[in-house]
Backbone bond lengths (Angstrom), bond angles and torsions (degrees), N, CA, C in turn:
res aa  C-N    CA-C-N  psi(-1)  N-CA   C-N-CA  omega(-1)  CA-C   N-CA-C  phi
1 X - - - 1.434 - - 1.532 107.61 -
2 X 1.352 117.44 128.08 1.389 123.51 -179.49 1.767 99.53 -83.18
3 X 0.883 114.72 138.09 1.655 146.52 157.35 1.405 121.58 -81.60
4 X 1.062 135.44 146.23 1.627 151.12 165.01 1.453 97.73 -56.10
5 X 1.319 120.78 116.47 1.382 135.05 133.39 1.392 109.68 -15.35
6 X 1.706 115.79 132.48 1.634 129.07 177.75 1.941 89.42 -116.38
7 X 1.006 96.86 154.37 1.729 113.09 173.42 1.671 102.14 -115.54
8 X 1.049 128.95 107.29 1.869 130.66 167.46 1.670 99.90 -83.84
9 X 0.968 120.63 131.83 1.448 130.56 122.46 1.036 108.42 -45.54
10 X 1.718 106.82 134.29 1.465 127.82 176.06 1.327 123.16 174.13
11 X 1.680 117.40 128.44 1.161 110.78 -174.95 1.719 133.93 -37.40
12 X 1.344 113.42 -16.09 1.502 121.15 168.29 1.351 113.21 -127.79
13 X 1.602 111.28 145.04 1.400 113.56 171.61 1.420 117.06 -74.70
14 X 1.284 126.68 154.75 1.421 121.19 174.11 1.927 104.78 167.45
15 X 1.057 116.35 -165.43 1.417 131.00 -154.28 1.585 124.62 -156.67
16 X 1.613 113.41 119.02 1.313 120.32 174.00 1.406 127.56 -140.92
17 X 1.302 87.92 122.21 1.788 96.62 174.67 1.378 136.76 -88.07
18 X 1.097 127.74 82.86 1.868 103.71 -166.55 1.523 96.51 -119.32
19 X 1.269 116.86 -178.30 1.223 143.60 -152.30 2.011 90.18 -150.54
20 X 1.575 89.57 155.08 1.437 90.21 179.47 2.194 96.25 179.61
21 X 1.556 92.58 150.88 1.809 91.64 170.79 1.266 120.01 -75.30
22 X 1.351 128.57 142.66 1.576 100.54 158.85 1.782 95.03 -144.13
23 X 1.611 102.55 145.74 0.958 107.33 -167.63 1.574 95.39 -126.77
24 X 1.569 109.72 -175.16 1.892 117.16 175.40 1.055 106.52 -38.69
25 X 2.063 126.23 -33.16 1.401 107.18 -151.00 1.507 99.49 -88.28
26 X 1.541 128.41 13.82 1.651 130.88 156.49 1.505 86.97 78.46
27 X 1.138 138.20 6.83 1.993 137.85 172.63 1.286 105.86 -87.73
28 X 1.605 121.25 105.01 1.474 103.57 165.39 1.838 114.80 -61.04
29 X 1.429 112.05 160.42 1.227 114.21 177.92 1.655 113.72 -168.02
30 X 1.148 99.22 162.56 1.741 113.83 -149.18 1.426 118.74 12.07
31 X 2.009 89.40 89.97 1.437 131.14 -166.09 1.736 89.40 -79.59
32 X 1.135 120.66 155.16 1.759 142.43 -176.65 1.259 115.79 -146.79
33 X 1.258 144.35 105.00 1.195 148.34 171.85 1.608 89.50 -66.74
34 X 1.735 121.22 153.40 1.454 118.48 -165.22 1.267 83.69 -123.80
35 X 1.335 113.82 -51.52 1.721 123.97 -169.69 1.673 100.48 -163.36
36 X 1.028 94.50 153.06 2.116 104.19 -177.83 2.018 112.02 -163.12
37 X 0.859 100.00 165.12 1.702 114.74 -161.44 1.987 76.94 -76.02
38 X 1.395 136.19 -48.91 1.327 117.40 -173.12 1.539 81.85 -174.34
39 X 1.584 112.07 -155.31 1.236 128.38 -155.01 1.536 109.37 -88.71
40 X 1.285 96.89 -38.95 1.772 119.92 -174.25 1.980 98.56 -56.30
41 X 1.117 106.99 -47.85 1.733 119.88 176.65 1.082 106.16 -56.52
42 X 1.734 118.87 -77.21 1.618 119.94 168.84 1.291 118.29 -39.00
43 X 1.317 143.51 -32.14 1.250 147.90 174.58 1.495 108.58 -51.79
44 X 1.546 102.09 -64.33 1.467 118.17 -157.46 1.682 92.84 -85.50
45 X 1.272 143.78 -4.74 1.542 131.50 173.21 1.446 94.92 -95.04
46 X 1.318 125.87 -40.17 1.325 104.99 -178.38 1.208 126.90 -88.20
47 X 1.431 123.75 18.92 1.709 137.59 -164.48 2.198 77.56 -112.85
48 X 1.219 118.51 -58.75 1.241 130.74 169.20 1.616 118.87 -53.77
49 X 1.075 113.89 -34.32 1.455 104.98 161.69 1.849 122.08 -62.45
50 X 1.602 95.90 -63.99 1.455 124.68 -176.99 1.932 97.85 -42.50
51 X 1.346 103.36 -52.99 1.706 100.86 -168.66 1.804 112.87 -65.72
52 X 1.303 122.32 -36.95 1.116 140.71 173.33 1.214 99.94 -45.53
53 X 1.910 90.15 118.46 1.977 115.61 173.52 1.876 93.42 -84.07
54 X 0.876 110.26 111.31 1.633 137.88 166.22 1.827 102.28 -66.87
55 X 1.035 137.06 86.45 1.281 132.28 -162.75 1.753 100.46 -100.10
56 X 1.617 108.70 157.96 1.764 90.28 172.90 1.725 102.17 -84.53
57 X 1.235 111.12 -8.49 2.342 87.87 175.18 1.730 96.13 -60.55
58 X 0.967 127.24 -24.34 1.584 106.43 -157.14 1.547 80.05 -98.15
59 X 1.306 160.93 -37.69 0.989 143.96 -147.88 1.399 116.25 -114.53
60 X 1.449 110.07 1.80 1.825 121.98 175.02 1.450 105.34 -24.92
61 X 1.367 97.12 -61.73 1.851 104.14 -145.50 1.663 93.51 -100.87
62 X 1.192 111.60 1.48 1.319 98.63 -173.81 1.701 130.55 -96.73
63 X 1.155 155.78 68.55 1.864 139.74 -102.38 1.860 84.03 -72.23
64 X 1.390 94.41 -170.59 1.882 112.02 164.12 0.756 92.73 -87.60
65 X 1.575 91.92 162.00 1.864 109.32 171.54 1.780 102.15 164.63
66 X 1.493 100.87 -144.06 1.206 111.30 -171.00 1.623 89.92 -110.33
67 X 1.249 113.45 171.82 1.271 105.72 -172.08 1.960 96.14 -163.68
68 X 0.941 125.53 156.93 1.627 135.53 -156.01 1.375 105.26 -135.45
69 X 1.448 143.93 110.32 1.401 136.36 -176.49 1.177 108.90 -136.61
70 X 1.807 122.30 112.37 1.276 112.53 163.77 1.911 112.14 -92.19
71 X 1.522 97.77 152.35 1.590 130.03 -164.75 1.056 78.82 -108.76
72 X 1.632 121.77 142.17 1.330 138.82 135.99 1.502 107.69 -117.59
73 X 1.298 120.02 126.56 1.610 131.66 161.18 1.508 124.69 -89.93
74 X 1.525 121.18 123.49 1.759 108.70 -156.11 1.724 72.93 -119.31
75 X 1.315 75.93 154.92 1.924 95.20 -179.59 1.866 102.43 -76.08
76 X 1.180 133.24 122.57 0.747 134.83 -175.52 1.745 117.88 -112.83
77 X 1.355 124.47 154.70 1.183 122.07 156.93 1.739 117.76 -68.37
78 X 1.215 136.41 138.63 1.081 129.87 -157.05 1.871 104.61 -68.46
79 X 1.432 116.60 -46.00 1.358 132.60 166.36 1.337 125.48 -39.18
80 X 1.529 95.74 -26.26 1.586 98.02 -174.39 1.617 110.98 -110.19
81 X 1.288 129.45 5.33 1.183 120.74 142.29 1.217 156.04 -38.43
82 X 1.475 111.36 102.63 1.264 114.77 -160.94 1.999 110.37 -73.76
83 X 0.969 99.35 -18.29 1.496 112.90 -167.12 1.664 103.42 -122.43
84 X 1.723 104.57 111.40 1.097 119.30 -177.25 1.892 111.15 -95.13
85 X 1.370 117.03 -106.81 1.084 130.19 -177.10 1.613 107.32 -67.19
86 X 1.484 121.31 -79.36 1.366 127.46 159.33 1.582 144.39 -63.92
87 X 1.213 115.52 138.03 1.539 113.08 -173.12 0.926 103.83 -108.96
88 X 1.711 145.94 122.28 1.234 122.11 160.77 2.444 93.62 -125.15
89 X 1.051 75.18 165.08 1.903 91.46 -161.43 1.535 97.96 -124.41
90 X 1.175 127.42 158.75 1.520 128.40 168.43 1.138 87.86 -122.41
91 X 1.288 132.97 121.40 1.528 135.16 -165.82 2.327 95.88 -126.13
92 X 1.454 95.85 123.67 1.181 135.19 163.20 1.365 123.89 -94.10
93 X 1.310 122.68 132.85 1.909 129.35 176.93 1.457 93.33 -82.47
94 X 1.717 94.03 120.53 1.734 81.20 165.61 1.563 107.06 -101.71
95 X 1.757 84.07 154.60 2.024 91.36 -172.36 1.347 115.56 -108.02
């Protein structure tokens, strides 16, 4: 199931796709980079996947499964970051 695109703030622009399971226990697992701008991206989506609290409001309507998420990273001014230490996303299936 494809997911809505997230936008990060981040000192470099670039792009990540991964795919990953998620089941009741809210743990993503056997994470897949699909395609990414380089390693530094794949690094930082799957350090950003792994930390992400998976809550059931965001996942009510949505079943388990496999699930597909593209990351976009926009070059940001450091000041204007909205997103410091933690990321959290309310993640929607788009149809």
């Amino acid at each position: 199931m494809y997911l809505n695109s997230i936008l990060i703030s981040h000192s470099e622009s670039g792009f990540c796709i991964v795919e990953f399971d998620l089941f009741k226990s809210k743990k993503p697992s056997n994470l897949q980079v699909i395609k990414s701008s380089g390693i530094k991206f794949a690094e930082l989506a799957s350090k950003i996947i792994t930390d992400i609290e998976f809550g059931l409001d965001e996942l009510s309507e949505i079943p388990s499964g496999r699930f597909r998420l593209p990351m976009y990273f926009k070059n940001s001014k450091q000041d204007n970051l909205p997103l410091h230490n933690k990321v959290e996303y309310p993640f929607k299936a788009a149809i």
